[in-house]
C-alpha positions in Angstrom: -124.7 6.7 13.1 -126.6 4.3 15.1 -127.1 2.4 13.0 -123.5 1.8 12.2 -122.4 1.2 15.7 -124.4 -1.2 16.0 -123.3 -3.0 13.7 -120.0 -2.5 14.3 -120.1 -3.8 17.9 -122.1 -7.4 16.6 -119.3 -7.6 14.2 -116.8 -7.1 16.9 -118.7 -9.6 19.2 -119.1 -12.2 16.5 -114.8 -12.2 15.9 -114.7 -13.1 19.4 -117.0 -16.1 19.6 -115.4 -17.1 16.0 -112.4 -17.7 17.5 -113.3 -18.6 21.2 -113.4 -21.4 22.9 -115.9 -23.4 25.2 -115.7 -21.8 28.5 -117.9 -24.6 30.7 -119.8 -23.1 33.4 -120.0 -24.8 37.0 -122.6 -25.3 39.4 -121.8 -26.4 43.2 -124.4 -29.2 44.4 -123.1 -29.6 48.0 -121.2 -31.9 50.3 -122.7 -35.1 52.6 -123.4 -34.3 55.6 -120.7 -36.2 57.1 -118.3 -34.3 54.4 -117.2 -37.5 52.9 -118.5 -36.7 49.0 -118.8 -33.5 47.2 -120.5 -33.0 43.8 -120.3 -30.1 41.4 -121.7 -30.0 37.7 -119.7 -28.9 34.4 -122.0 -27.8 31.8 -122.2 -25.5 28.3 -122.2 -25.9 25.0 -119.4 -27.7 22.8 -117.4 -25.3 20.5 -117.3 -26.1 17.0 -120.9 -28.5 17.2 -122.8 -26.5 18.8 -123.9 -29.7 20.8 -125.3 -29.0 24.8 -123.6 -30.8 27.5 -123.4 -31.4 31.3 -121.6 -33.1 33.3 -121.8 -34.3 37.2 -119.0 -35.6 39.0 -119.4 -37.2 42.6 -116.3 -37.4 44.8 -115.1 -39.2 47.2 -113.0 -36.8 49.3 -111.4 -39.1 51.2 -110.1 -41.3 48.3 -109.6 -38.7 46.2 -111.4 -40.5 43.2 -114.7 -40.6 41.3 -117.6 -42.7 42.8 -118.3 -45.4 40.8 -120.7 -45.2 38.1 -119.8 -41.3 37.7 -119.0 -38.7 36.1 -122.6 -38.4 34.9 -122.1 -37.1 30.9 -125.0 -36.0 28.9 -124.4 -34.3 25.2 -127.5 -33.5 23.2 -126.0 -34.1 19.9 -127.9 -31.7 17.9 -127.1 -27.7 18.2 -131.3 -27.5 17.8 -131.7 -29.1 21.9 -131.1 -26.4 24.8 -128.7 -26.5 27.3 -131.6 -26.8 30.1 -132.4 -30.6 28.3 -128.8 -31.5 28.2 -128.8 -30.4 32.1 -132.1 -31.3 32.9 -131.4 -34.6 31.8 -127.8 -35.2 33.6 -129.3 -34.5 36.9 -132.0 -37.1 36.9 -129.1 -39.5 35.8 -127.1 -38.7 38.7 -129.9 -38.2 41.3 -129.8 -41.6 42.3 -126.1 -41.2 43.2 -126.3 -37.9 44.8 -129.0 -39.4 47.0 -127.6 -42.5 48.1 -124.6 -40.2 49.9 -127.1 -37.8 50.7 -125.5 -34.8 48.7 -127.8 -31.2 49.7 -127.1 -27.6 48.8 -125.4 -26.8 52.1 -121.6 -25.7 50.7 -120.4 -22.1 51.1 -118.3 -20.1 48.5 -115.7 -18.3 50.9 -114.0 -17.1 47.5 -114.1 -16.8 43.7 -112.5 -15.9 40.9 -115.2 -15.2 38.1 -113.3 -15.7 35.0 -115.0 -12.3 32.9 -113.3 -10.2 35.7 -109.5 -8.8 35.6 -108.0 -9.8 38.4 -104.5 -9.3 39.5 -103.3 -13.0 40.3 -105.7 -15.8 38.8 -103.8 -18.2 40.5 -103.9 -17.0 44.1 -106.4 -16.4 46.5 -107.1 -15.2 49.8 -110.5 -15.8 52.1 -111.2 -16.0 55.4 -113.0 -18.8 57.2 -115.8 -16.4 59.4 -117.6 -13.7 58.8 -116.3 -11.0 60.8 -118.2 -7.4 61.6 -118.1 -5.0 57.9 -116.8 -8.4 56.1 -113.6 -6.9 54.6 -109.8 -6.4 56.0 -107.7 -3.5 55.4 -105.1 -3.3 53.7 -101.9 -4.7 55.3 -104.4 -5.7 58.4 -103.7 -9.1 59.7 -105.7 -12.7 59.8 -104.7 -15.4 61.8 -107.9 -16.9 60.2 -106.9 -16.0 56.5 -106.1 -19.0 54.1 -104.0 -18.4 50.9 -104.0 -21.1 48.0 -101.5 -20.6 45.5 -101.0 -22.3 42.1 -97.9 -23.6 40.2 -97.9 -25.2 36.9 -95.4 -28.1 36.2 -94.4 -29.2 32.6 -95.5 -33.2 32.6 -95.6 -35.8 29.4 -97.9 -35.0 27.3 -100.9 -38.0 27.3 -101.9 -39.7 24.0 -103.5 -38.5 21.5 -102.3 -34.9 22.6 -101.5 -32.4 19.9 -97.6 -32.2 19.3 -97.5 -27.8 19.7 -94.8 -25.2 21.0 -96.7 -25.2 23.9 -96.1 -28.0 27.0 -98.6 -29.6 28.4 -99.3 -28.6 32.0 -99.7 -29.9 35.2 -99.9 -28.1 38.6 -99.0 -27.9 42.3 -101.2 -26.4 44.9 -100.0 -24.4 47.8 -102.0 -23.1 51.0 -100.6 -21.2 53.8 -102.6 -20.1 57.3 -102.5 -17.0 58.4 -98.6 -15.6 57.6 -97.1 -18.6 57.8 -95.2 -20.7 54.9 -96.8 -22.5 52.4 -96.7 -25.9 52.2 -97.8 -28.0 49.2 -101.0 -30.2 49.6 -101.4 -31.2 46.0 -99.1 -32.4 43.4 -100.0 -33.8 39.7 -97.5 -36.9 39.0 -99.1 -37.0 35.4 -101.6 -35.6 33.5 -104.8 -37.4 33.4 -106.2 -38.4 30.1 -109.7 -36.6 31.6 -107.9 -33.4 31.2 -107.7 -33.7 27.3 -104.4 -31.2 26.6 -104.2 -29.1 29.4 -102.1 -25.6 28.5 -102.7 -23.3 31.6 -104.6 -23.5 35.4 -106.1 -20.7 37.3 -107.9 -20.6 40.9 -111.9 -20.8 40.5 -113.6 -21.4 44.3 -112.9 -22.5 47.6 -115.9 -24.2 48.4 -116.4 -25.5 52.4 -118.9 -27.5 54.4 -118.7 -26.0 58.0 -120.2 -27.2 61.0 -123.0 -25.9 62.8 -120.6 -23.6 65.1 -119.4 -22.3 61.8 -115.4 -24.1 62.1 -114.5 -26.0 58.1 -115.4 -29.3 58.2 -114.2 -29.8 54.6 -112.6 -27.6 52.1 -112.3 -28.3 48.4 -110.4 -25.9 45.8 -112.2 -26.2 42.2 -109.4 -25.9 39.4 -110.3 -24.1 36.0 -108.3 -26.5 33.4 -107.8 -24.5 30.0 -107.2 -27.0 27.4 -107.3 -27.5 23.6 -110.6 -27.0 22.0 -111.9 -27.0 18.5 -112.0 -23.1 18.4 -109.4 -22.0 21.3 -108.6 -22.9 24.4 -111.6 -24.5 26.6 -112.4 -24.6 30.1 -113.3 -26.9 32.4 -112.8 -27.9 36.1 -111.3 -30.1 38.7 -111.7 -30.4 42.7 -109.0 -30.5 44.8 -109.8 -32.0 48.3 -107.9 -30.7 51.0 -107.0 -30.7 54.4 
């Protein structure tokens, strides 16, 4: 009887990675000091080759754009290399860049949305900017100091070399609100960048900060999960949204 469940749940778990997608996984690698770049790293392996892959990507908050000479890409094109290599070998590439804007391990997580866990609004969230005593509102209780991000998706043109399906391509607009009052938008896509390769759908991953040393935000950056057409399914990778 063992026996048989067993095999029962590997044949269950091998359906699901037959017809899953690549669902990157992120790493945060910290801010500047003076909160002017931010760097996080997209890594995992590809569906469908099996090939390892990471990914750095050095912003410039204040531009809103890439640093020159990044995104950092690696891909170990053979399934037999580990994903440690392909990331091992991305972050010596981009060390240089990350130290010449002095990027450290000093950002803070204030929320997440881990992506295995059933939540009632992927594409909201709710965090407070200080650690108060027992961590955790009530219910109903109020928070002047409670920030709210909210995400819209927007139907856009589809870029080229997108698949012609039943399902639009997506972009999306991102809301925040302080405390209860309105929401104002502080992000809108005008067009989908090629970058994105197809996107279908958008959920709410992090709010990521850099406070200062009497614990007030002296940046704030939302990080996107983009779900877009894969080999196998839909795949997953990220953006970061600078804001204000």
């Amino acid at each position: 009887m063992l026996v048989r469940l067993i095999l029962a749940i590997a044949l269950i778990t091998r359906a699901s990675l037959a017809c899953a997608g690549d669902a990157a996984e992120r790493a945060i690698l910290g801010f500047s000091p003076d909160g002017h770049y931010f760097a996080f790293e997209q890594y995992g392996v590809q569906d469908g080759s099996g090939f390892p892959y990471s990914e750095i990507f050095l912003i410039d908050l204040n531009a809103d754009s890439w640093v020159e000479g990044t995104p950092v890409r690696v891909r170990l094109e053979d399934e037999s290399q580990s994903l440690e290599a392909a990331r091992r070998q991305a972050r010596a590439a981009a060390q240089p860049f990350l130290d010449k804007v002095r990027v450290t391990d000093n950002a803070r997580i204030l929320a997440s949305n881990v992506l295995y866990e059933r939540i009632e609004d992927p594409r909201r969230m709710s965090f407070r900017t200080f650690y108060t005593s027992f961590g955790h509102l009530e219910p109903g209780e109020a928070d002047d100091a409670e920030i709210t991000l909210m995400l819209e998706e927007i139907v856009l043109p589809a870029p080229k070399d997108c698949p012609a399906g039943d399902t639009p391509l997506a972009g999306f607009v991102l809301k925040a609100k302080h405390g209860a009052g309105s929401f104002e938008e502080v992000y809108r896509d005008r067009e989908i960048p090629a970058a994105r390769r197809c996107p279908l759908k958008y959920s709410l991953s992090d709010a990521v900060s850099l406070l200062t040393a009497d614990g007030r935000i002296q940046r704030l950056v939302a990080i996107i999960n983009v779900f877009s057409y894969g080999f196998e399914g839909p795949d997953r990778r990220f953006v970061a949204v600078p804001l204000q």
